[in-house]
C-alpha positions as CSV (number, residue, x, y, z in Angstrom):
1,X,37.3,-24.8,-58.8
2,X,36.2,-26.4,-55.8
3,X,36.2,-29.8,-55.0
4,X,32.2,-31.4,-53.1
5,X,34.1,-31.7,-50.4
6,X,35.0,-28.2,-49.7
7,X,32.2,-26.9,-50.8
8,X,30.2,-29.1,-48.2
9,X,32.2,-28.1,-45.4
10,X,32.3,-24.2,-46.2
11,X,28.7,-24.7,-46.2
12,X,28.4,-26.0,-43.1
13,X,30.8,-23.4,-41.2
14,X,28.7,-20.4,-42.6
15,X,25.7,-22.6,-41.2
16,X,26.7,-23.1,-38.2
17,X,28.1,-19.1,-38.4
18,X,24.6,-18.0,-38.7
19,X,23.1,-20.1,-36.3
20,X,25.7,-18.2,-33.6
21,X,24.5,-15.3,-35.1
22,X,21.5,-15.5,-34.8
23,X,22.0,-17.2,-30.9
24,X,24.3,-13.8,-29.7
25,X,21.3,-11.9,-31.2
26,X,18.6,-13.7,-29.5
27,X,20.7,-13.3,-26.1
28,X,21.4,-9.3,-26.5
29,X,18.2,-9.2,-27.3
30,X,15.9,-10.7,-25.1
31,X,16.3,-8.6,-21.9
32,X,15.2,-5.4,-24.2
33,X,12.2,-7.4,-25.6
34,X,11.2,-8.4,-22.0
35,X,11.9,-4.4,-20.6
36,X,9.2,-3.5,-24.1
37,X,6.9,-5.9,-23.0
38,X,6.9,-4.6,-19.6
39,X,7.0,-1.3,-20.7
40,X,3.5,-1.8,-23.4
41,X,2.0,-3.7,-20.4
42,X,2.4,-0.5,-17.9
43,X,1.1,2.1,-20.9
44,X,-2.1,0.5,-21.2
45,X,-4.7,2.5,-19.3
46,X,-6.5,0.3,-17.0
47,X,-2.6,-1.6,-15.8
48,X,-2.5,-0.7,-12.6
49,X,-6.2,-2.1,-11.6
50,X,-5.8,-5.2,-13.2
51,X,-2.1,-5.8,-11.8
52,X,-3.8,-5.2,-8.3
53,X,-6.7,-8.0,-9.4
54,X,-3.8,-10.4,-10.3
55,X,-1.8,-9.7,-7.3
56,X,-4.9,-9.9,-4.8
57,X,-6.2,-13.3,-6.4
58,X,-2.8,-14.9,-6.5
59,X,-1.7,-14.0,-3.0
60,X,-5.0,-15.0,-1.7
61,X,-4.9,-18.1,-3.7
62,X,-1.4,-19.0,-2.4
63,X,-2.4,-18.2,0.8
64,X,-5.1,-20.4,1.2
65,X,-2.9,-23.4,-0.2
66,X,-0.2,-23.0,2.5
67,X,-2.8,-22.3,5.2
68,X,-4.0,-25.7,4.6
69,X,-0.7,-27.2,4.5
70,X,0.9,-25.7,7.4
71,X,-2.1,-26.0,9.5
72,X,-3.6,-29.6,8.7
73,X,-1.5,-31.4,11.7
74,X,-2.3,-28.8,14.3
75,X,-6.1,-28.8,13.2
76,X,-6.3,-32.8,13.7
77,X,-4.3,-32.8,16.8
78,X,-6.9,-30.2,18.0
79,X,-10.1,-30.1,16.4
80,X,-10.0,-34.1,14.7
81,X,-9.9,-32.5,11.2
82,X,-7.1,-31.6,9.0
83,X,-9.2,-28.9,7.6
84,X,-11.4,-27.3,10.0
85,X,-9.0,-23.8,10.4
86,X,-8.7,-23.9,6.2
87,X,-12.5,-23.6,6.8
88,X,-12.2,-20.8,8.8
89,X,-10.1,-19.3,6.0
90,X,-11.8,-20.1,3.1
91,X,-15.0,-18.2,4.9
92,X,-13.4,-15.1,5.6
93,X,-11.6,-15.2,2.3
94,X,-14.9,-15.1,0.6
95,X,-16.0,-12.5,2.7
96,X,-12.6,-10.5,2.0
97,X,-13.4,-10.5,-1.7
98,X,-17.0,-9.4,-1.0
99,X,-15.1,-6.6,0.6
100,X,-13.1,-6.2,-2.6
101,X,-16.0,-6.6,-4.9
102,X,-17.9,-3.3,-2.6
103,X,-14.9,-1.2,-2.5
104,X,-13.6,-0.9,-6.0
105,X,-17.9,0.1,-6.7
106,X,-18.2,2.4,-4.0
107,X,-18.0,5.8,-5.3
108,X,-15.2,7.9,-3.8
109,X,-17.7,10.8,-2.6
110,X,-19.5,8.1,-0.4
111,X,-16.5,7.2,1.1
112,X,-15.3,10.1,2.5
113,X,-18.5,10.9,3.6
114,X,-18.2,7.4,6.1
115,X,-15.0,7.8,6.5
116,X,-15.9,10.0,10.4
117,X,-18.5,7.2,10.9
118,X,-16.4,4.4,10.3
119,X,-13.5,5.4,12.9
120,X,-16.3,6.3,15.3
121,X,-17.4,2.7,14.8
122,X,-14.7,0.8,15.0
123,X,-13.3,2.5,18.0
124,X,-16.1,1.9,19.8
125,X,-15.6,-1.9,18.9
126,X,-12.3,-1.6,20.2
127,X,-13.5,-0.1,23.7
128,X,-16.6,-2.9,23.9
129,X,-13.9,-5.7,23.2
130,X,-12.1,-5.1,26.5
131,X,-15.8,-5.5,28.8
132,X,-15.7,-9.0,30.0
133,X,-18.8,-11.1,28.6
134,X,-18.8,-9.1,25.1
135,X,-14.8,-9.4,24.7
136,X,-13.4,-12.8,24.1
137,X,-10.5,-13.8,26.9
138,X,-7.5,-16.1,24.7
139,X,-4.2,-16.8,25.8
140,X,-3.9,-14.0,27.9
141,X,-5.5,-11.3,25.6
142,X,-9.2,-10.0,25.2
143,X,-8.9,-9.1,21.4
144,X,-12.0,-10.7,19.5
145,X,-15.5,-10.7,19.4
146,X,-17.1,-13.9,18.5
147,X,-19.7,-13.7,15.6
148,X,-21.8,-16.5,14.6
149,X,-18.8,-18.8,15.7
150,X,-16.6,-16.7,13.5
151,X,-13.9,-14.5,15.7
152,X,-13.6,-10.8,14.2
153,X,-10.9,-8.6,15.7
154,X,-11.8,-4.8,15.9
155,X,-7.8,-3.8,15.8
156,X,-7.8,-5.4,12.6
157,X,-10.8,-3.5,11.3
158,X,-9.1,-0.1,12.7
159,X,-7.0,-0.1,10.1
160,X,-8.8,0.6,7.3
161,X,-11.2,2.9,8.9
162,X,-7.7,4.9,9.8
163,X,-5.9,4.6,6.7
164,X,-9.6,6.2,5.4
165,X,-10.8,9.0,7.7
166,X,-7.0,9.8,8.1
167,X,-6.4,10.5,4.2
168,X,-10.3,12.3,4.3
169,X,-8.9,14.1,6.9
170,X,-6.0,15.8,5.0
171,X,-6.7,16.1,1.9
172,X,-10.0,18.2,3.4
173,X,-7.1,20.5,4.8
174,X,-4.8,20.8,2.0
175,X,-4.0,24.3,1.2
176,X,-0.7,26.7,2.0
177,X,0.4,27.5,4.6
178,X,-1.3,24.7,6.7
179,X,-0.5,25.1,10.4
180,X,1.1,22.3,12.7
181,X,-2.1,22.4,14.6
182,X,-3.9,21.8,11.7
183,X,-2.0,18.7,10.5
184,X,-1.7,17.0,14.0
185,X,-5.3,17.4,15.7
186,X,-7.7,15.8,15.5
187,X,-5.3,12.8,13.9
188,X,-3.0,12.3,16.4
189,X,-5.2,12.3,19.3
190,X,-7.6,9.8,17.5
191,X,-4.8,7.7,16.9
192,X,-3.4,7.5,20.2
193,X,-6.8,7.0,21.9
194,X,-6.9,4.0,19.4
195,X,-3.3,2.7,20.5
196,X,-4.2,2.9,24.3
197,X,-7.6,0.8,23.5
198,X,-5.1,-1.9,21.7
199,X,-2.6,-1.5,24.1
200,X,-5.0,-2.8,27.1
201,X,-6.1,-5.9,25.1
202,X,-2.4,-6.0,25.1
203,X,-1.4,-6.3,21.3
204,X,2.0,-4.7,20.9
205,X,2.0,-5.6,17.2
206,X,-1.0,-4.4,15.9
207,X,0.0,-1.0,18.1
208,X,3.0,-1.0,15.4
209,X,0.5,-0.6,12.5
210,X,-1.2,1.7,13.7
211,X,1.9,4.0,14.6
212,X,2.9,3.2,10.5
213,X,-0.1,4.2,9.4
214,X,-0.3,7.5,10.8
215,X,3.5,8.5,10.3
216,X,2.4,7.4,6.2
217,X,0.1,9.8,6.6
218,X,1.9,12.7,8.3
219,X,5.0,12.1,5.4
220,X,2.9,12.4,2.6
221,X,1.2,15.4,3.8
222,X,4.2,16.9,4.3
223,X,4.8,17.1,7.9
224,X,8.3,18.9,8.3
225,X,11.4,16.5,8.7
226,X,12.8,17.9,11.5
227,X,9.0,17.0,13.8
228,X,8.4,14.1,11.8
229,X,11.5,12.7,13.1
230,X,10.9,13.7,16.5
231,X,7.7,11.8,16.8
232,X,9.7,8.8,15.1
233,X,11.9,8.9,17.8
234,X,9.3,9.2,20.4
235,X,7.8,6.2,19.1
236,X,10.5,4.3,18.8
237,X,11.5,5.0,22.7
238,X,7.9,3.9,23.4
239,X,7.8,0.9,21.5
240,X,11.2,0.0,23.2
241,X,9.2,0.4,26.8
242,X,6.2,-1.8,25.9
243,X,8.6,-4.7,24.5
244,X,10.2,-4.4,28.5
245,X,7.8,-4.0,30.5
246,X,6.6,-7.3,29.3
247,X,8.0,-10.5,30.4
248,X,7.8,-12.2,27.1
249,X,8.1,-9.5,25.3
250,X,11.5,-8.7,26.7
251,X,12.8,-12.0,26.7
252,X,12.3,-12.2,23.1
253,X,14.1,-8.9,22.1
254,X,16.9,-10.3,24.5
255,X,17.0,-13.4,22.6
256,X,17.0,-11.4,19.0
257,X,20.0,-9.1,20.6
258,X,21.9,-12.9,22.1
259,X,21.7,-12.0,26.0
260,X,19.4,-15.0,26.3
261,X,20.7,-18.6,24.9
262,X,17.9,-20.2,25.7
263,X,17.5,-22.3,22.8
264,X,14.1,-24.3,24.3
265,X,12.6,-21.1,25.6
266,X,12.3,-17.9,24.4
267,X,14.6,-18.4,21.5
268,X,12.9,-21.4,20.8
269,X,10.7,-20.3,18.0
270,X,12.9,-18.1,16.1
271,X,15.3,-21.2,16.1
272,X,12.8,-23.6,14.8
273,X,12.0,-21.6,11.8
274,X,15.6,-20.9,10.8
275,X,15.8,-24.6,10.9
276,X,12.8,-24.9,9.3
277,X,13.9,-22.1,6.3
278,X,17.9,-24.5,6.4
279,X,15.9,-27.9,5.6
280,X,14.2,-26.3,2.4
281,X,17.4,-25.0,0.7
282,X,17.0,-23.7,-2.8
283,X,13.5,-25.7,-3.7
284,X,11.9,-27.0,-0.7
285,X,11.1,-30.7,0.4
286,X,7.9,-30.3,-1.3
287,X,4.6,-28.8,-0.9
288,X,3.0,-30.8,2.1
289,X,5.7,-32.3,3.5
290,X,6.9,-30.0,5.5
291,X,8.3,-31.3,9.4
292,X,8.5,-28.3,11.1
293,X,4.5,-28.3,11.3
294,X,4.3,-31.8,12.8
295,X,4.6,-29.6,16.6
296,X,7.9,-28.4,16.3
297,X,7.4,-25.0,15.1
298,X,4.7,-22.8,17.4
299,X,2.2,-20.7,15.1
300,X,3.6,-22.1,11.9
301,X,0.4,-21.8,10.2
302,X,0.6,-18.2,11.4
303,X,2.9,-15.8,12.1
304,X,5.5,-18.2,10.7
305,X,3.6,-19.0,8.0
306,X,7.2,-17.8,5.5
307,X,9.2,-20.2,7.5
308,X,7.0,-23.3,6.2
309,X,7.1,-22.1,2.9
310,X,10.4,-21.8,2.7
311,X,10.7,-25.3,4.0
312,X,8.2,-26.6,1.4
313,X,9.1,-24.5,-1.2
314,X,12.8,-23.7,-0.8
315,X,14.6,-20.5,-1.6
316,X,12.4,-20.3,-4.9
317,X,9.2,-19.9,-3.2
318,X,10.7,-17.5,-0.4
319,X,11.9,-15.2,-3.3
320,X,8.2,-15.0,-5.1
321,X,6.6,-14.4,-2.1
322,X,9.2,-11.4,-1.9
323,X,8.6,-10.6,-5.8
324,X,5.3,-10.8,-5.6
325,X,5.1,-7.9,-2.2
326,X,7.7,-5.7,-3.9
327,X,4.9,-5.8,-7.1
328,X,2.1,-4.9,-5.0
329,X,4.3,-2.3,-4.0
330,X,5.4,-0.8,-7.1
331,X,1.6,-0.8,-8.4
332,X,0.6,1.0,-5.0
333,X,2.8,3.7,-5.6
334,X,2.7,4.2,-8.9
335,X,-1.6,4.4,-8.3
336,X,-0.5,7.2,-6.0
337,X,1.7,8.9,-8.2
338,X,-0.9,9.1,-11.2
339,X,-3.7,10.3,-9.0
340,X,-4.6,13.8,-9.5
341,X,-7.7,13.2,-6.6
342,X,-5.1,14.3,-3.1
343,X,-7.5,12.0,-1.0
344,X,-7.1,9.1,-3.5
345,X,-2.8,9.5,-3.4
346,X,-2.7,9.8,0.4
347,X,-5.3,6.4,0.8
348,X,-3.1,4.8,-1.6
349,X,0.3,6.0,-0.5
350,X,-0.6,4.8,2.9
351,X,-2.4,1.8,2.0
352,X,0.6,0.3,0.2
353,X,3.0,1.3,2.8
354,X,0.9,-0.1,5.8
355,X,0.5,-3.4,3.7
356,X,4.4,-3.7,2.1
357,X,5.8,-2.9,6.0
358,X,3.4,-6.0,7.3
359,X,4.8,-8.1,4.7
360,X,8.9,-7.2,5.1
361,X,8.3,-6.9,9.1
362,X,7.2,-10.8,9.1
363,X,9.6,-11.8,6.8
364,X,11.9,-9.9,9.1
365,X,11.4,-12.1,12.0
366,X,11.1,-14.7,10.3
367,X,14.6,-14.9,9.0
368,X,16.0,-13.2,12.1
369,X,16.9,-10.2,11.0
370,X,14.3,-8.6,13.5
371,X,13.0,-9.3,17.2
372,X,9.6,-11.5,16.8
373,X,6.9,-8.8,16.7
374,X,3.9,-11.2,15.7
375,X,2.5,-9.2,12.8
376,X,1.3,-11.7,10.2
377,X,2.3,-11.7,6.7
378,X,-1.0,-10.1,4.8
379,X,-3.2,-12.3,3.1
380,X,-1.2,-15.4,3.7
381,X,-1.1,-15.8,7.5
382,X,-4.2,-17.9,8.6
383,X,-6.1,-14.9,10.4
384,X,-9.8,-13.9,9.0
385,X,-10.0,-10.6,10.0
386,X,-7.0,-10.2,8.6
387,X,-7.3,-11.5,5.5
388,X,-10.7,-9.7,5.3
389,X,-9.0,-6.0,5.9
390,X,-6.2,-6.7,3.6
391,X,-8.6,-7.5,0.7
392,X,-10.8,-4.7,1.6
393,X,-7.4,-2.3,1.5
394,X,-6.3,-3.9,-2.0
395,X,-10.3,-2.9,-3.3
396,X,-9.6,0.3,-2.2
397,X,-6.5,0.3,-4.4
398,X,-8.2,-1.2,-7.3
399,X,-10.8,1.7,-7.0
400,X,-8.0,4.7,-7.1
401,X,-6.1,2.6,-10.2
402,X,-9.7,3.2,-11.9
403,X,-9.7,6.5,-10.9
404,X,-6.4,7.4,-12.8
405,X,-6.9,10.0,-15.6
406,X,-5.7,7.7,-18.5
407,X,-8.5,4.8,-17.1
408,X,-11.2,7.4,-16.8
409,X,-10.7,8.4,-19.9
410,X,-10.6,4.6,-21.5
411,X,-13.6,3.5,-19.2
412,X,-15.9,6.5,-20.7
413,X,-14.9,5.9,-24.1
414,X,-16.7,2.7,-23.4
415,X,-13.1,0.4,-22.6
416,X,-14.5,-1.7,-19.7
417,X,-12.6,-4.5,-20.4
418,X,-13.5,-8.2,-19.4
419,X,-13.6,-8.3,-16.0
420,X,-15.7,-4.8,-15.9
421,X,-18.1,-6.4,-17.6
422,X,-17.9,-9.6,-15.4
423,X,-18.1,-7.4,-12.4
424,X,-20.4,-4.9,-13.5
425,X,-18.1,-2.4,-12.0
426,X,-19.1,1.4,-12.9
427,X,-17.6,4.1,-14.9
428,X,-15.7,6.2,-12.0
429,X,-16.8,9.6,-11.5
430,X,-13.8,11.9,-12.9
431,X,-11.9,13.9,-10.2
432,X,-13.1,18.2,-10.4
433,X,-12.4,20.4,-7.7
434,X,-15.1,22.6,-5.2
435,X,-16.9,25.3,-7.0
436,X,-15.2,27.3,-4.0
437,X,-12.1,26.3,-5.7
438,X,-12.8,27.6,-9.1
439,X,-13.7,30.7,-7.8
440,X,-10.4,31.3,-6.2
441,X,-8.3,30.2,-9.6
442,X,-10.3,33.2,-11.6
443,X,-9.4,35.5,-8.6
444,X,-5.6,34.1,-8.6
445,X,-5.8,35.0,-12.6
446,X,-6.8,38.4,-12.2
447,X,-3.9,39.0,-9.6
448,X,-1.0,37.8,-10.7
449,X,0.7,39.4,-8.3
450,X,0.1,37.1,-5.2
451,X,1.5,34.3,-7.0
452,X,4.9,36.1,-6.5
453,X,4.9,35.8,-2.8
454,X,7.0,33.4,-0.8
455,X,5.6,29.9,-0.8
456,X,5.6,27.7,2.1
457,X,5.6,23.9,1.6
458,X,2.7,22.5,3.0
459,X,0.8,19.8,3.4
460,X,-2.2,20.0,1.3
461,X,0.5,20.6,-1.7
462,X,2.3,18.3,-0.8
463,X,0.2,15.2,-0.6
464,X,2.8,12.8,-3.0
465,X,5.9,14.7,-3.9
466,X,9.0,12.9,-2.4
467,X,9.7,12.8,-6.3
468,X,11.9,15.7,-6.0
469,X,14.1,15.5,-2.8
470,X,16.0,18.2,-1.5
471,X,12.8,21.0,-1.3
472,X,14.1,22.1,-4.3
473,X,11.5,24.6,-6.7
474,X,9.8,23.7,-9.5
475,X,11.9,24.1,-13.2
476,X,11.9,27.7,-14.2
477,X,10.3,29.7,-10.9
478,X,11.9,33.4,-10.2
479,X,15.4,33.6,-8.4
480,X,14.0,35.1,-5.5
481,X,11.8,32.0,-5.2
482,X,14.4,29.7,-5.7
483,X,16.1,31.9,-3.3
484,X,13.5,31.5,-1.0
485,X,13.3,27.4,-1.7
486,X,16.7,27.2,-0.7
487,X,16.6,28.9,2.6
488,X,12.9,27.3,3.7
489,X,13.3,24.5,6.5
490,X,12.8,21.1,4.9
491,X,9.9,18.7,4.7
492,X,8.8,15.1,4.6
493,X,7.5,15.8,0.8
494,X,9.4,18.7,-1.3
495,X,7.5,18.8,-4.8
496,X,4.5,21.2,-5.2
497,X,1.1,19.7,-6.4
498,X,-1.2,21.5,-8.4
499,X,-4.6,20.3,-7.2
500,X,-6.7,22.6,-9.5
501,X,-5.7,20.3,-12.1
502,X,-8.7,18.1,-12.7
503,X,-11.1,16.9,-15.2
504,X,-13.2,19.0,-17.7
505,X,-15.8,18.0,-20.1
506,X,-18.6,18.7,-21.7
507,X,-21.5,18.7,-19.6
508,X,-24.1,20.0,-21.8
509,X,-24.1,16.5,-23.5
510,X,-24.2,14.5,-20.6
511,X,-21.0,12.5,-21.0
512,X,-18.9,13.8,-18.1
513,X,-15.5,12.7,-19.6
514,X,-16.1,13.2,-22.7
515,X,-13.1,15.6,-23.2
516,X,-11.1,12.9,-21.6
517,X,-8.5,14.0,-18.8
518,X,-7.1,17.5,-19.3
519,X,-5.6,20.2,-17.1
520,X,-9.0,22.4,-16.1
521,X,-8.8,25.7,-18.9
522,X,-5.3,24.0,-20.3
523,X,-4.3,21.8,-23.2
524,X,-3.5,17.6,-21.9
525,X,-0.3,16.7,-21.4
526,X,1.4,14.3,-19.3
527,X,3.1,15.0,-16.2
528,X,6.4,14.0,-15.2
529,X,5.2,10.7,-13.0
530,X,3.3,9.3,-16.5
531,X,-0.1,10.8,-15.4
532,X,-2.0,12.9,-18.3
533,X,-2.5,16.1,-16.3
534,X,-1.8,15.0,-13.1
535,X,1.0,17.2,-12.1
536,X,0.7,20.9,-13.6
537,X,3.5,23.0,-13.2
538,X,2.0,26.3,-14.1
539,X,-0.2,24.6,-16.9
540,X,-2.5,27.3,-17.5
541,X,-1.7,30.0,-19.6
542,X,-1.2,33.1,-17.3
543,X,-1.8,30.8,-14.5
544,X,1.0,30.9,-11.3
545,X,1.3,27.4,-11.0
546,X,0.8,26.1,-7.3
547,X,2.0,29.0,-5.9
548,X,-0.8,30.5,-6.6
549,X,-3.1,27.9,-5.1
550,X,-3.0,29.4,-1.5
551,X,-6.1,30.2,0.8
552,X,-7.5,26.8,-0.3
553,X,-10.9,26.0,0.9
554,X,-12.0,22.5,2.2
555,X,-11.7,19.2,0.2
556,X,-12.3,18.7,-3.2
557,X,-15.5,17.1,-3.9
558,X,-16.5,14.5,-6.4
């Protein structure tokens, strides 16, 4: 028999043995809980548009804190008020989530149908900006209009007419067999009318976007590799020329490459804000109290905007800008992905690339691991125009996340949530295909036999399909078309898309989605990228799949 003593004691070690226990089980198992909550968080149907709501206020809401604090010594030095650009901001800010607020109601059918009238405009703009007396001469360049003492740059508002009539465009000529011609005209020539306009203002950087914009396009509808990477090396040579010919232009890419030490002129910036980023460390000085914006760093409540909040902030707040930027990307993509509308992927597709490359470009310079290009970083650069496109862009992603097949199905069944019934946002119209369209699937199913002819990758079927690399076919197709898979030149994006897949309900009772998402004459079921219906393989019974979708007529309609 035991003694109290031992008793106590044994007590105590199996105490303390379960409390290590149950320590080395809370540690193995936290990382799974957080990858379940992730994972619950991404299934629910309307994620994706209220992850782009959280992102959009938070990065606007962060912006507008650091434009104050970087700019408040440069606005009293100038204007006798610490808060007179933060005005500015605010302003177009508000008028940025107007932008938002019209985009994510405007039906997708309207849009395309201004998509023409917006690039007309807005290149227009950017031809009336360069007439002296309407144009607006600063530091050398005639880039802004000024609007009720508000200045509103055209090149800004470019973009997302581009990034619109561009995906209109496209997805109007998706079908096989699509022609080089078909892809290139009248895109490219728009596009470089657009870039000679910005050019003459000068503004080499905002010249950049626009070049990103249109090679997003061109890879996600499929533009073969071997021209897409000709035209990526033509721009490349021509971007090289326009940074010479330049005197500071070329001074600064001879600084970035070290053949000018110059460390109080050309080199000067870049070597304030690595300074700037070295004096913040791991968590800042503190917000406010930042010295590089007391005159030593040029721009620093602009286009180095990172470098003061690195400064501020430290390491920490460097790496959530980061974060929060490789989010926005994630969502963007995965809004793409789980589209079955081809307009609606390539808009989306492009939208977060154009945005993400902004971002990483600034943060680029910033840190000197690229030349100083002078692209702001979006939403948190002071910059109204700016800040108003960028919102507008993010609306038009919040409107394609509502558009996904598992959301359209949620919001119909009356799941509007709390900020749809805040916002008085409504129901999207679901996704169906041309009536033209229809036609030609009954005609495919009553001959089978031209689905058995060689495909061609194109670039209406090929709006979002870098999924599968390599141009390999789909699981299960013939030998001789795997034959031919193997043997076809490659393209910017390999995976067929079904776009007869669609929405079908019954219409009789005046609920359009009342059926919910469903593959158009096929049972539901979810594609591989998580999208109920969005990628069909050959759904149908006695359907050929997408190789049976050529001789496609003109865009879908709504």
């Amino acid at each position: 028999m035991s003694s109290p003593t031992e008793q106590a004691s044994s007590a105590g070690r199996s105490e303390s043995t379960k409390r290590s226990d149950s320590r080395s089980t809370f540690e193995g198992s936290w990382p799974a809980a957080v990858v379940e909550a992730i994972r619950n968080l991404l299934s629910r149907p309307l994620a994706s548009y209220h992850l782009i709501l959280t992102i959009a206020f938070l990065l606007t809401a962060f912006g507008l804190v650091m434009v104050l604090s970087a700019s408040s010594v440069e606005g009293y030095s100038k204007q006798g008020s610490a808060y007179g650009l933060f005005a500015t901001q605010v302003i177009f800010a508000l008028l940025g989530l107007f932008g938002f607020y019209v985009m994510v109601r405007l039906p997708v059918r309207l849009l395309r149908r201004v998509a023409a009238p917006l690039i007309v405009i807005t290149t227009v703009l950017l031809a009336l900006v360069l007439v002296p007396g309407i144009g607006t001469l600063s530091q050398g360049a005639r880039r802004w209009f000024v609007v009720g003492g508000l200045s509103v740059q055209p090149s800004e508002l470019v973009k997302v007419a581009l990034c619109v009539w561009g995906a209109h465009l496209l997805a109007s000529r998706r079908r096989e067999n699509a022609s080089l011609k078909e892809l290139l005209i009248p895109l490219l020539p728009v596009s470089l009318l657009i870039c000679v306009l910005i050019i003459l203002e000068p503004n080499l950087s905002t010249t950049i976007t626009i070049a990103i914009i249109v090679g997003a396009l061109l890879w996600f509808a499929g533009l073969p590799v071997k021209v897409f990477l000709s035209f990526a090396a033509v721009g490349a040579a021509l971007a090289v020329v326009l940074a010479l010919v330049e005197g500071y232009r070329s001074q600064r890419v001879m600084s970035f490459l070290g053949s000018i030490d110059d460390p109080q002129g050309a080199g000067y910036q870049a070597r304030q804000a690595t300074f700037a980023l070295a004096n913040g460390g791991v968590f800042g000085v503190g917000l406010g109290q930042s010295r590089a914006k007391w005159n030593y760093l040029p721009n620093a409540h602009n286009d180095f905007i990172f470098a003061i909040i690195g400064e501020e902030l430290g390491l920490v707040g460097g790496l959530l800008v980061v974060l929060l930027f490789a989010i926005l990307a994630f969502i963007g993509f995965r809004i793409a992905a789980r589209s079955v509308d081809p307009f609606l992927r390539l808009m989306t597709a492009t939208v977060t690339v154009l945005i993400t490359a902004q971002a990483f470009i600034n943060i680029g310079y910033v840190i000197g691991l690229l030349p100083v290009t002078g692209i702001q970083l979006p939403l948190l650069s002071a910059g109204g125009t700016s800040t108003l496109t960028v919102l507008a862009m993010l609306g038009l992603l919040a409107n394609a996340a509502r558009h996904e097949p598992e959301a359209v199905a949620a919001l119909a069944g009356g799941e509007r949530g709390r900020f749809g019934r805040w916002l008085r946002v409504p129901a999207p119209v679901p996704y169906r295909p041309s009536r033209a369209d229809a036609l030609r699937d009954r005609l495919d199913r009553q001959r089978p036999e031209r689905a058995r002819r060689t495909p061609s990758v194109t670039a209406g079927a090929t709006v979002w399909s870098r999924l599968r690399p390599g141009g390999a076919p789909e699981p299960g197709a013939p030998a001789d078309r795997r034959q031919a898979g193997r043997s076809r030149a490659p393209r910017t994006s390999a995976v067929r898309v079904d776009y007869r897949t669609g929405y079908s309900g019954s219409r009789g009772s005046g609920d359009r989605a009342s059926a919910g998402p469903r593959t158009r004459g096929g049972p539901n079921r979810r594609g591989a990228d998580g999208a109920g219906a969005a990628n069909a393989w050959g759904s149908r019974s006695g359907s050929a799949g997408p190789w049976a979708s050529a001789r496609r007529g003109p865009g879908a309609r709504r």
